[in-house]
C-alpha positions, 0 to 999 in steps of 0.5 A, spaced: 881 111 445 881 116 451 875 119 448 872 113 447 873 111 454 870 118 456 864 117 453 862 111 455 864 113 462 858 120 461 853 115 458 854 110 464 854 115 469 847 119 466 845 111 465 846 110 473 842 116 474 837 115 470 837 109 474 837 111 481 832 116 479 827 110 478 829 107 484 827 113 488 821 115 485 819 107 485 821 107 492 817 115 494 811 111 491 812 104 494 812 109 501 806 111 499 802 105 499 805 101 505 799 104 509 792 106 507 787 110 512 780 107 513 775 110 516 772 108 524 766 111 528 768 117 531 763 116 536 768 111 539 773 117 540 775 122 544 780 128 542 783 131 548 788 136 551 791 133 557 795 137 563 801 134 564 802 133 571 801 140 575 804 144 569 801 149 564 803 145 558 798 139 556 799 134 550 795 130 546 792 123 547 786 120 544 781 115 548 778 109 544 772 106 547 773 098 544 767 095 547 760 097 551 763 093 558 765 099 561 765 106 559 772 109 557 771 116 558 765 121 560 764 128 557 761 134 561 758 138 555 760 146 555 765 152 552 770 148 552 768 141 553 771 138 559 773 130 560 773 124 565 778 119 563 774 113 567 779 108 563 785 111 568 781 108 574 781 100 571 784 095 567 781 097 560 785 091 556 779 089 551 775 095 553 779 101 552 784 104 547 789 110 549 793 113 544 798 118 548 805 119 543 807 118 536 807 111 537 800 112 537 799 117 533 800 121 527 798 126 521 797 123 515 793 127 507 790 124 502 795 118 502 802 121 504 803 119 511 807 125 514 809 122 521 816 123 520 815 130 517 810 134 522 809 135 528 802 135 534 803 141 539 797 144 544 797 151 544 794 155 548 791 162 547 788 167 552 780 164 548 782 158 545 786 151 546 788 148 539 792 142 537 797 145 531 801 140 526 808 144 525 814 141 520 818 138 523 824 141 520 822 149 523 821 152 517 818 157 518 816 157 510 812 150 511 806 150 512 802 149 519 795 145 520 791 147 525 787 141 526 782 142 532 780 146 537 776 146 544 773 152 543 774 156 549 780 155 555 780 151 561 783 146 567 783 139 566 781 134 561 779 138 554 776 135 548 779 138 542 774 138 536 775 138 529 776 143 525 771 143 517 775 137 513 779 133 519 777 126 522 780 120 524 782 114 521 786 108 523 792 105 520 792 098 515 797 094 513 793 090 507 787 088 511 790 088 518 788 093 523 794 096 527 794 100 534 795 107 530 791 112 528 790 118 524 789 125 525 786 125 517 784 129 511 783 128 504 788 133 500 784 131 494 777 135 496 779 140 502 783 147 503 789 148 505 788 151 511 792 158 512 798 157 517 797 159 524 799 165 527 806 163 531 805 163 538 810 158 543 809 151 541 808 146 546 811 139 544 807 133 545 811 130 551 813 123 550 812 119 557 816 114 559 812 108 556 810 109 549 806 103 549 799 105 552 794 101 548 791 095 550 790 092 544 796 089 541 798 090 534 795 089 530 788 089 533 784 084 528 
């Protein structure tokens, strides 16, 4: 009877296995398609390296310009490019859009969301300023995308140009567009681009309301 009883016992346990092993796999694809990226007019957004404060370090924000009421940005072309963040000085509910963290914003390829798994840093060199996605878990094996660049070095406001097969794209719940962007590539028809050269990070700073578009989600 024992051995009877071991059997069964093997054959349940390998039918559990089998089991969760479809569950995972069901799950890891149902991740995938709970949101899908959909293309917006990247002439309504500006990419920019903000100074934090009166310190050397800068973060990420990304400026929307929502209706033609008022002008949500003015840009001072050059090497690098610099910003006027015009929608700091009014109420630009119905105006303008500002990502500035990770509620906002996050790397997504092809149809993997990788929010959870990268990073956004700013790093500075002694000619450039660049917005890195770095694993989150450190390894130093993993790879790093640098996503764009401004082209040269500076004070202030610094817009961020994207480097050949980036671009933004907006968050989807179905057909409900959400408060979320993008900074996007189609793994599909791009190059992985070779990892970056390892200078000290700059972590995106997390401000102390991380609610900063106007809009509510969804948007529409």
């Amino acid at each position: 009877m024992k051995p009877l009883i071991k059997s069964l016992s093997r054959h349940t346990f390998a039918a559990i296995l089998l089991s969760s092993s479809s569950i995972t796999t069901i799950s890891a694809a149902a991740q995938e398609s709970v949101f899908i990226a959909v293309p917006v007019n990247e002439q309504n957004f500006v990419v920019v390296s903000a100074p934090i404060g009166s310190s050397v370090r800068s973060m990420l924000n990304i400026y929307e310009q929502v209706s033609e009421k008022r002008a949500c940005f003015a840009e001072q072309k050059g090497a690098p490019s610099t910003i006027d963040p015009l929608l700091s000085g009014f109420d630009f509910t119905g105006i303008c859009s500002r990502y500035i963290d990770s509620n906002g914003y996050s790397v997504r390829i092809g149809k993997s969301d990788l929010g959870t798994r990268y990073s956004l840093s700013i790093e500075k060199s002694n000619d450039d300023v660049k917005l890195v996605a770095i694993p989150s878990s450190g390894r130093e094996s993993e790879q790093r995308y640098v996503i764009a660049k401004t082209g040269g070095v500076g004070d202030g406001f610094l817009k961020l140009n994207f480097e050949p097969g980036w671009g933004l794209r907006r968050r989807h719940y179905g057909k409900q567009a959400l408060g979320h962007i993008y900074l996007y590539r189609d793994s599909e028809t791009e190059e992985i681009i070779t990892p970056v050269a390892q200078p000290v990070a700059q972590p995106v700073a997390q401000p102390a309301s991380t609610t900063e578009s106007a809009k509510p989600e969804p948007l529409f």
